[in-house]
Every structure is written in structure tokens, then in C-alpha cells.
C-alpha positions as CSV (number, residue, x, y, z in Angstrom):
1,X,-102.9,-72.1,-18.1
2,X,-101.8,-68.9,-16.2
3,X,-102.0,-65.4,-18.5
4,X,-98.1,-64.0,-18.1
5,X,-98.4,-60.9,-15.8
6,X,-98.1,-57.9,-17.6
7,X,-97.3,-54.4,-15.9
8,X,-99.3,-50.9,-16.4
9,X,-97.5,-48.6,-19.0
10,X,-97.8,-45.3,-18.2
11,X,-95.8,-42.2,-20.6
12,X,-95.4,-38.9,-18.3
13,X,-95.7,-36.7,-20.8
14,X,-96.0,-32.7,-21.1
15,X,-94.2,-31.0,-24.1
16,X,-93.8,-28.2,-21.6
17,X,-91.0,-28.0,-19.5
18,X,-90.7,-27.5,-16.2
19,X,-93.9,-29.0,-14.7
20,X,-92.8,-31.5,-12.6
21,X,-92.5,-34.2,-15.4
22,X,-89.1,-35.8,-14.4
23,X,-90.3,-35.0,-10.5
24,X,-93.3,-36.9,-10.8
25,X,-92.3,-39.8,-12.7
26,X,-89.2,-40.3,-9.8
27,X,-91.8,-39.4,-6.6
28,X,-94.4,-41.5,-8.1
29,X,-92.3,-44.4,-8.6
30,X,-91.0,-44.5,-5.0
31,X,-94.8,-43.7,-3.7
32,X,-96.1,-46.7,-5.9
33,X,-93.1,-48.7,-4.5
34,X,-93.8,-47.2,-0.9
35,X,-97.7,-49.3,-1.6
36,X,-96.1,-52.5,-2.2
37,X,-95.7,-52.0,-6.6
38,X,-92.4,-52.5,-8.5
39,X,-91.6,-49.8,-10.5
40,X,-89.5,-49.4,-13.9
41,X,-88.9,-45.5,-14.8
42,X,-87.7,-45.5,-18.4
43,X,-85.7,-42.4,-18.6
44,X,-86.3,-41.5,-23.0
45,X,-85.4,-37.2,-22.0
46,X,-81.9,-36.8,-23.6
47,X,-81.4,-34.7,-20.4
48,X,-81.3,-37.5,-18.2
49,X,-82.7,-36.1,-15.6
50,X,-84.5,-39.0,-14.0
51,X,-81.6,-41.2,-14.2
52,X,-79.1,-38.2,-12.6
53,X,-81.7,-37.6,-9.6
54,X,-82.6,-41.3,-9.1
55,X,-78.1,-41.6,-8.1
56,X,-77.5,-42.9,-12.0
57,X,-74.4,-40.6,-13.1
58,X,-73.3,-40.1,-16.2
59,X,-70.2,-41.8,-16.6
60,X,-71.9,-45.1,-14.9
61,X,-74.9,-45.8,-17.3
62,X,-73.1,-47.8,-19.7
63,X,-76.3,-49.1,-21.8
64,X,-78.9,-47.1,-21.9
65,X,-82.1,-46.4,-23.9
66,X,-80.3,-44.8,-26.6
67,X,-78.9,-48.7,-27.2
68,X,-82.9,-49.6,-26.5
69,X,-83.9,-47.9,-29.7
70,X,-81.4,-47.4,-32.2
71,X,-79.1,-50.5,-31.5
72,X,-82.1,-53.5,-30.4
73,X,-80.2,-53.7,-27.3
74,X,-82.1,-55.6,-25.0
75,X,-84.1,-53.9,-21.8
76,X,-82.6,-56.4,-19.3
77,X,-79.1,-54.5,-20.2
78,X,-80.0,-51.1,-19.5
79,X,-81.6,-51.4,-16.2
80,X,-80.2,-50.4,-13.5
81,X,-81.3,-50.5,-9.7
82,X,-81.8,-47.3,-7.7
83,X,-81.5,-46.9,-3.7
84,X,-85.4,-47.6,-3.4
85,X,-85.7,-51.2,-3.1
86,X,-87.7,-52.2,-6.3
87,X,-87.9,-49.2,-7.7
88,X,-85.6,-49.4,-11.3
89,X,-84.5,-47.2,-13.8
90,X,-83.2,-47.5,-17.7
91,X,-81.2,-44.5,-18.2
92,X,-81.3,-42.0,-20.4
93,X,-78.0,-39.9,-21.8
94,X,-77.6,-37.3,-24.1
95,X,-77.1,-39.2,-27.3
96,X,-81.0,-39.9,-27.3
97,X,-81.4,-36.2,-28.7
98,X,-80.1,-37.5,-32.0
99,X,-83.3,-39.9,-32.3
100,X,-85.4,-37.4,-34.8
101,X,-82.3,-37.4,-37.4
102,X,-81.3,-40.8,-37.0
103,X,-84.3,-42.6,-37.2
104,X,-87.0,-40.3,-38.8
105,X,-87.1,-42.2,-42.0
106,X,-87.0,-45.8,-40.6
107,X,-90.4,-47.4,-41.6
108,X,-91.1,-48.8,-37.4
109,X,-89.7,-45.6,-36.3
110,X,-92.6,-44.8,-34.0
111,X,-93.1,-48.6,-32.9
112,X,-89.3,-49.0,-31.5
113,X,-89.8,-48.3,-27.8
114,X,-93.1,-50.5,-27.9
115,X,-91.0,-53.4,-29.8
116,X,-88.5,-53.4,-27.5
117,X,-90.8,-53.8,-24.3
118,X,-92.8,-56.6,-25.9
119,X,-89.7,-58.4,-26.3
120,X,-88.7,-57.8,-22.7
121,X,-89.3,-60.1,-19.3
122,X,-91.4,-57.1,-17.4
123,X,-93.2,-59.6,-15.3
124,X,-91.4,-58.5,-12.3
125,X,-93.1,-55.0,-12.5
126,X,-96.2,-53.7,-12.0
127,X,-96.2,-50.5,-13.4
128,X,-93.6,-49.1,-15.9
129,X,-93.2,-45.2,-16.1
130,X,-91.6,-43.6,-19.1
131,X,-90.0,-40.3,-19.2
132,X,-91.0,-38.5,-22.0
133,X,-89.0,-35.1,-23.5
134,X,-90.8,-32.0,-23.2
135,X,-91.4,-31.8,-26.6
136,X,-93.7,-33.6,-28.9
137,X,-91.1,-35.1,-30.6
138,X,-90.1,-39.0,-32.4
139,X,-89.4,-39.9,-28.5
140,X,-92.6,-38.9,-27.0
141,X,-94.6,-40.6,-29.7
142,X,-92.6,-43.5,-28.6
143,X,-93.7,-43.1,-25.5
144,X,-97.2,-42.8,-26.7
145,X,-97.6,-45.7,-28.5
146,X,-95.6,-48.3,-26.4
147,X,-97.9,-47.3,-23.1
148,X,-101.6,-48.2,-21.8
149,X,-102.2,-44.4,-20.5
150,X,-101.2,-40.6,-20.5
151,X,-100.4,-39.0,-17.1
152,X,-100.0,-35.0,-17.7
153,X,-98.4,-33.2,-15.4
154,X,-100.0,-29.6,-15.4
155,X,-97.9,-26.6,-13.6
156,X,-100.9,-24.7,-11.6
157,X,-99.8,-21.1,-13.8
158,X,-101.3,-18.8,-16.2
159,X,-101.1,-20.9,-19.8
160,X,-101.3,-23.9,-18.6
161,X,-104.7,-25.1,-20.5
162,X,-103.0,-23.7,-23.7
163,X,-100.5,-25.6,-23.7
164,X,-102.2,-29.0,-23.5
165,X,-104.4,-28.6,-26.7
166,X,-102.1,-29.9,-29.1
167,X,-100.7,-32.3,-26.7
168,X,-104.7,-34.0,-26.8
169,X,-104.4,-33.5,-30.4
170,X,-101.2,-35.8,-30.6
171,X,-103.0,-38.5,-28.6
172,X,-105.8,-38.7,-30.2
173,X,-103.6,-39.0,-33.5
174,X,-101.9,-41.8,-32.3
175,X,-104.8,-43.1,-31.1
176,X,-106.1,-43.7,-34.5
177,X,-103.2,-44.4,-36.0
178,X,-100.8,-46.6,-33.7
179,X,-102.1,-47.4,-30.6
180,X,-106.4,-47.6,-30.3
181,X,-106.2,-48.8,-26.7
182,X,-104.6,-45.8,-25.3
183,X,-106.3,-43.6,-23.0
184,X,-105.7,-40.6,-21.2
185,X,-104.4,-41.5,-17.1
186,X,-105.2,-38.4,-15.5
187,X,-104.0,-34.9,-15.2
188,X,-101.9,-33.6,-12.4
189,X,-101.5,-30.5,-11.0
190,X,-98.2,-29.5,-9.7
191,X,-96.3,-26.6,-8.2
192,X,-99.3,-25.7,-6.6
193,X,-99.7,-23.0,-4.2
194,X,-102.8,-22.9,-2.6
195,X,-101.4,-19.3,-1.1
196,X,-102.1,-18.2,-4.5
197,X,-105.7,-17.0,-5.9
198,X,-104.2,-17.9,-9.5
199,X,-103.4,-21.3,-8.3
200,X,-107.0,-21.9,-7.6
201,X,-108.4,-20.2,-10.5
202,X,-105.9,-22.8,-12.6
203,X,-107.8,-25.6,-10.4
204,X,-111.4,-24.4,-11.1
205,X,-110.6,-24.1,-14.9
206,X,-109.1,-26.7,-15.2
207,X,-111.9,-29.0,-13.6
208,X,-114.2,-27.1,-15.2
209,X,-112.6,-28.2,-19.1
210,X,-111.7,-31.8,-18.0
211,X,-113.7,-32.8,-15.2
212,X,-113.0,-36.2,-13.8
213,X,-109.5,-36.3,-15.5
214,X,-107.9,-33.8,-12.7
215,X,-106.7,-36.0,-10.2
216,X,-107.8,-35.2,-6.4
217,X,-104.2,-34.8,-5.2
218,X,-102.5,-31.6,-5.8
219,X,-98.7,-31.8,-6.2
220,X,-97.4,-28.3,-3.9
221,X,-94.1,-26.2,-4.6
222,X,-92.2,-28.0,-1.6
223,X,-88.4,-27.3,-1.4
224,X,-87.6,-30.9,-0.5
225,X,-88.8,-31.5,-4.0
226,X,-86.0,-29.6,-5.3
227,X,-83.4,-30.6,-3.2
228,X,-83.4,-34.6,-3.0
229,X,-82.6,-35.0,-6.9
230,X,-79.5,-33.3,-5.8
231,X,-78.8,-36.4,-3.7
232,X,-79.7,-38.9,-5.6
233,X,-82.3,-39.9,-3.8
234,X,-86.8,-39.6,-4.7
235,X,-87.9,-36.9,-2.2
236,X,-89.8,-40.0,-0.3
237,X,-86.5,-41.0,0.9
238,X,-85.0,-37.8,1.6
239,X,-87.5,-36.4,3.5
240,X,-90.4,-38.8,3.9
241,X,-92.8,-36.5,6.1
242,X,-92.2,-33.5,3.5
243,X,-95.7,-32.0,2.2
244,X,-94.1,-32.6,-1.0
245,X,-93.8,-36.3,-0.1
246,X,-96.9,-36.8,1.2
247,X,-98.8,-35.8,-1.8
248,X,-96.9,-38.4,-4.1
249,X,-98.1,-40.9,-1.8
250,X,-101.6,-39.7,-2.2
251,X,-101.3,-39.2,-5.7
252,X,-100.1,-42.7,-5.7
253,X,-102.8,-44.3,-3.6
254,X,-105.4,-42.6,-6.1
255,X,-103.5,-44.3,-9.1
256,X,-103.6,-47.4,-7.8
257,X,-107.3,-47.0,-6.8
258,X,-108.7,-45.6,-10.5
259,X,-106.6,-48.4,-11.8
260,X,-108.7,-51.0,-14.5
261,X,-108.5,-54.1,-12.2
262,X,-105.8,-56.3,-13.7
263,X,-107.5,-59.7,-15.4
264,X,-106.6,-62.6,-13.0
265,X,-105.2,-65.9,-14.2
266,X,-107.1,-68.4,-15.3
């Protein structure tokens, strides 16, 4: 009897904004894809930000992850395929900021993104990466509690250890509460400048506080970055040989290599 192939769930999540959340989940998706994975992105920001820079407009998402959660609409309707060969995306629009009202008193309400993915055929993935909202808000405890891991993308600045306190804090909450088997991924640092002295100071405290949990790869402030959501395109196929590009291939490489091996069937 063969165990059904599951793929790894990992929530991007920062409640800040502008760290490189939406960058990361899109580049690391078309790095993992670039190493032979196939990759779902699960767009849950109400901005839709991943689903605009991965060539998804508005006007063409049709179903989308609002459907996911508040209508039981299944996954296999909402996904739609991005230029990267085997790189996917269930899109995200604006009616997704309504989540809090709407469903804050529903008894499951934290438990609906998690419900819907055990219900879906993922075995043609290997890794699925959600999207979270830079808030901690009904969405990103979604995220939480549907996915295996954390990955926290940290912006190389001034408060950036402040900020992640109450984000640990929420983990370890739903940790006890909804989800034991979560753990945190790794944290990333991004937009970093290694030009800067306060960059590196950001690097040495931050290894210093969480050791092991900084990933290796640093993600730099690379204008390709910027530019190739503009296209529609992950900076990997805009500009493959960009610094920027480069180090979400690394960054992917290291995933893949601090990865649990997956059980084999049996």
C-alpha cells in the first residue's frame, strides 16, 4: 500500500509590510521550481499582490480564495497556471479583506484554509506556499494552522527584531491550540545591503537572538526584484543572472536541503 504524496506547507508570514513577503513567496516558488519542485503559491493578502506579479489580473481570476474560504469552493477551481512551468497560483482579490467580519464568529473559523486543502488533490505538488497578509489577522492564522512551517521574512533595518516578538507569540498560540505539529521554517533576511554597517549589525543580532533559524542566504535590495512583478513574470525569469535571482536560488537550494526527509512509500 503506497502512502498518498503529500506536499510541504509553508505560510510566508510577517505582519510587517514591506519585507519581501509577496517577493519571496513568488521568487521562491520559481527557485524551488527552477530545482525540479512543483510549486502552489496560495495568494490569502486581499492585495493580491502575488497573483498581479505572477501575470494573474484582476478581471481574469474568476474563483479565487475568497470562494476557498467563505463559499467551500473547491481548490482545483481557483488554480490557475503562471508562465513558470509548474509553478501555480490561487488568487487572491480584494474581497478577502472582508474575512474578519464575515467569518469571526463561525465556530471553524480558524480551521477553513486547512479544511479546504485536506479536501484537495495536492499530490501534484511538492511544496505549497501561502501568502499571508501583513497583519496578524483571521487570514494569517489560517495560514498558520493549515501549514507544516513558518518562513519569516525579516527586512535587514532598524526594528526589525521588534517586530517579530508578537509574531512568535502567535505561533506558539496556535501551536497549542490548533496546530501542535507546526514549527518555525527559518528566518530570512531581505533587502539586504551589505554596503550598509546597519545591515550587518541587523545580521549579527539577529543570529545572535535566533541562531540556527537565520537562513545562510541573504535576500539583497536588487532592482530586478522590483521590476519583474511589473511584468508578470518571478524575477528568475525576467532576469535570471540578477543578484536578486541568484539568491532565491540559494535560498531555495538551502530549503530543500534543511527539509525533514519526506517518509517513502511503503
Amino acid at each position: 500500500m503506497f502512502e498518498q504524496h503529500r506536499p510541504r506547507i509553508l505560510s510566508i508570514t510577517n505582519q510587517k509590510g514591506g519585507v519581501g513577503k509577496t517577493t519571496t513567496a513568488i521568487n521562491l516558488g520559481a527557485a524551488l521550481v527552477s530545482l525540479g519542485q512543483r510549486v502552489l503559491i496560495i495568494d490569502l493578502d486581499p492585495q493580491g499582490n502575488a497573483s498581479t506579479g505572477l501575470g494573474i489580473s484582476a478581471r481574469e481570476r474568476g474563483t479565487t480564495t475568497y470562494e476557498l474560504l467563505h463559499e467551500d469552493a473547491p481548490l482545483s477551481a481557483v488554480i490557475r497556471s503562471t508562465e513558470t512551468e509548474g509553478l501555480h497560483i490561487a488568487p487572491a482579490t480584494t474581497d478577502l479583506s472582508s474575512t474578519d467580519v464575515a467569518l469571526g464568529a463561525q465556530e471553524n473559523r480558524v480551521f477553513l484554509l486547512k479544511d479546504a486543502l485536506a479536501g484537495a488533490a495536492l499530490a501534484d505538488y511538492d511544496y505549497v506556499l501561502i501568502d499571508s497578509p501583513p497583519s496578524l489577522s483571521l487570514l494569517t492564522v489560517n495560514s498558520l494552522v493549515a501549514s507544516d512551517a513558518v518562513l519569516v521574512p525579516l527586512q535587514a533595518e532598524f526594528f526589525a527584531l521588534e517586530g517579530l516578538s508578537q509574531l512568535m507569540l502567535t505561533i506558539r498560540d496556535v501551536r497549542e491550540t490548533a496546530n501542535p505539529k507546526l514549527r518555525i521554517e527559518g528566518v530570512v533576511l531581505t533587502m539586504f545591503d551589505q554596503r550598509n554597517n546597519l545591515s550587518q549589525q541587523v545580521e549579527d543580532d539577529a543570529r545572535a537572538t535566533l541562531g540556527d533559524l537565520i537562513f545562510q542566504t541573504r535576500i539583497p535590495r536588487n532592482v530586478r526584484l522590483s521590476e519583474a512583478p511589473s511584468y508578470g513574470i518571478s524575477a528568475l525569469a525576467y532576469d535570471p543572472l540578477s543578484k536578486g535571482s541568484q539568491a532565491y536560488q540559494e535560498l531555495a537550494a538551502e530549503l530543500l536541503s534543511r527539509a525533514s526527509p519526506r517518509k517513502e512509500p511503503i
